[in-house]
Backbone bond lengths (Angstrom), bond angles and torsions (degrees), N, CA, C in turn:
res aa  C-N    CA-C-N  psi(-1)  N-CA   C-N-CA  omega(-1)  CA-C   N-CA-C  phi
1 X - - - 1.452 - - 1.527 108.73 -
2 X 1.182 127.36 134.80 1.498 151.07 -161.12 1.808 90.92 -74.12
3 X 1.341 129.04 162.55 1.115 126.66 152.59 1.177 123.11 -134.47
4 X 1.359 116.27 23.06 1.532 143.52 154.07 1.588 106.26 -51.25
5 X 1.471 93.32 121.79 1.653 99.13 165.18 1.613 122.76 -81.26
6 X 1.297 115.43 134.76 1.727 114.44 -170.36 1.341 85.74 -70.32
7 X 1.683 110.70 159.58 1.267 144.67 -172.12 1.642 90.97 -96.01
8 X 1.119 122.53 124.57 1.725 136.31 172.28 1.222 119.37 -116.56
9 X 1.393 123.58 -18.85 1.623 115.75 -167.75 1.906 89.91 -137.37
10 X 1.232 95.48 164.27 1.823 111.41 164.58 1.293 125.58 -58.36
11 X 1.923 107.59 -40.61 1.542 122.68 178.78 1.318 108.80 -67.37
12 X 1.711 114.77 -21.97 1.885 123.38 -163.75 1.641 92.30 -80.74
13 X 1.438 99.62 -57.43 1.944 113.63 -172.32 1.766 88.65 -44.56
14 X 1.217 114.76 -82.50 1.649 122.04 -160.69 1.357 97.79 -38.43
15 X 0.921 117.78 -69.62 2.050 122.49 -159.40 1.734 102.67 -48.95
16 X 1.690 118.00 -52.43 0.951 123.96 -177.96 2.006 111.11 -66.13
17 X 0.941 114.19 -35.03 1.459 121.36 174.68 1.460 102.93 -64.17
18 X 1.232 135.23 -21.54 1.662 123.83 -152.79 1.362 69.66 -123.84
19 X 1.473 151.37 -47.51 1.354 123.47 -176.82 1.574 112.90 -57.64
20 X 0.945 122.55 -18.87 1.249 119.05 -158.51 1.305 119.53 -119.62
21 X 1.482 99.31 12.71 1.996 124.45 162.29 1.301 96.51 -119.05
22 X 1.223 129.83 -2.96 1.613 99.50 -161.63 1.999 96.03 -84.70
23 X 1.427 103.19 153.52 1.267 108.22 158.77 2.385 105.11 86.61
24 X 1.561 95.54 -0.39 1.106 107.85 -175.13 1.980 117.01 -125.38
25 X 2.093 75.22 22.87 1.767 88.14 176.59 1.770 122.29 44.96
26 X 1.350 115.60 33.93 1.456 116.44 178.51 1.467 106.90 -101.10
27 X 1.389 90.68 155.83 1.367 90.27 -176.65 2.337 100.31 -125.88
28 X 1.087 99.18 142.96 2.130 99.51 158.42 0.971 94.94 -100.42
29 X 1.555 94.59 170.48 1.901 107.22 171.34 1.820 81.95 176.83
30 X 1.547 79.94 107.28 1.440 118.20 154.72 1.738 120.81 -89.97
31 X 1.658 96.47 137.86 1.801 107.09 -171.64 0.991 83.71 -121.96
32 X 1.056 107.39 112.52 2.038 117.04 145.66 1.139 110.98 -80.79
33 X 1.710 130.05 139.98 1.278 122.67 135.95 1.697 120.21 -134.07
34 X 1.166 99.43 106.43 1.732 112.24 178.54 1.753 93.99 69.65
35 X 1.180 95.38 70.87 1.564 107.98 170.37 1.402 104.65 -130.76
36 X 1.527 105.10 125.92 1.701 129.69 -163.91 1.469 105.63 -113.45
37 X 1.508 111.49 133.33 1.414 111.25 172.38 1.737 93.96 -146.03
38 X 1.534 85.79 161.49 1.393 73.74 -158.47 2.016 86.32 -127.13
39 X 0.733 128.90 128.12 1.951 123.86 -161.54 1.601 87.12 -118.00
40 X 1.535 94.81 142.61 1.128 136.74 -155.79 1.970 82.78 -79.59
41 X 1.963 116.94 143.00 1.727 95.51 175.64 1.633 102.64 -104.29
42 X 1.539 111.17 40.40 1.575 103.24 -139.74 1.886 100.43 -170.15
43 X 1.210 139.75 117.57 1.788 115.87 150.95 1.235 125.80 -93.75
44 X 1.686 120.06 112.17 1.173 125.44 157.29 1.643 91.77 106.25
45 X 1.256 90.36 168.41 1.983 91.85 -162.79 1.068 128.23 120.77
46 X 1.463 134.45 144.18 1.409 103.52 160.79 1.590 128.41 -92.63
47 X 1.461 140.20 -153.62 0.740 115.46 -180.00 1.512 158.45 32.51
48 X 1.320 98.08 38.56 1.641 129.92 -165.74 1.228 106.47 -54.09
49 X 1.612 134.30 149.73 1.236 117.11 152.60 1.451 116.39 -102.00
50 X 1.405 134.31 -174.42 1.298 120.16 -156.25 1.840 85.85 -147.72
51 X 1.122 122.05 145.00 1.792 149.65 124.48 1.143 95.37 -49.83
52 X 1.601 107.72 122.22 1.266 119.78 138.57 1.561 128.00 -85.22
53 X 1.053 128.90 146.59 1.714 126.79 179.75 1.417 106.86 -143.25
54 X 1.235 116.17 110.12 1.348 108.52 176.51 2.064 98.31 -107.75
55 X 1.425 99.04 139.50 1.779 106.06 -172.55 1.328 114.94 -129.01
56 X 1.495 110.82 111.30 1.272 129.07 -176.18 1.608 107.92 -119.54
57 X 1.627 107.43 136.19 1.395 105.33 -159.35 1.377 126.77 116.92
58 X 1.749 110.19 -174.99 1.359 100.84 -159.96 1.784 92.60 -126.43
59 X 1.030 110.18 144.48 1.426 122.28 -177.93 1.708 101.60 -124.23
60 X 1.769 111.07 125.80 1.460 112.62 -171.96 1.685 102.68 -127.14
61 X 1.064 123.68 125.20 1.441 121.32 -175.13 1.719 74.15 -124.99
62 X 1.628 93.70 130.91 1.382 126.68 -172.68 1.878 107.28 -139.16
63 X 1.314 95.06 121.76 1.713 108.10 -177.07 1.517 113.26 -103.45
64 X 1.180 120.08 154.88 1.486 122.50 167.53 1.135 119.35 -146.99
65 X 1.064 143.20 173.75 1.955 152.89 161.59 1.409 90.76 -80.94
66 X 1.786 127.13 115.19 1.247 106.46 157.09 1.960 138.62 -81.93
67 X 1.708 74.24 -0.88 1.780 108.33 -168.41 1.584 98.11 -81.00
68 X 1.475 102.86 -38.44 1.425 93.83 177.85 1.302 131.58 -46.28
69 X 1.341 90.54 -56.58 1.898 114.64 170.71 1.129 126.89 -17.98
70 X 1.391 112.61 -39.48 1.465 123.49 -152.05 1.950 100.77 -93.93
């Protein structure tokens, strides 16, 4: 049996993804084009209002060894 904890949230996936590039010089790179989200201004409730975000462009999450450096 594994003793790895399952990944449950977006913040768990991300944090664990950038631990696990860092120091191995990788880079993501996300392309948006006319991609809409709309964020909640509030959790739980009814009648929520929402942020709009519309995202055009390139988004680069870039890792490094900073220990290496030195």
């Amino acid at each position: 049996m594994s003793d790895e904890k399952a990944t449950s949230t977006w913040p768990e996936l991300a944090i664990g993804l950038y631990d696990s590039l860092t120091g191995r010089n990788a880079e993501i790179t996300y392309d948006f084009e006319n991609m809409e989200v709309f964020v909640p201004a509030k959790t739980g409730g009814e009648n929520v209002d929402f942020a709009h975000w519309k995202l055009n462009g390139v988004l680069k999450i870039r890792t490094r060894d900073v220990a290496g450096d030195k």
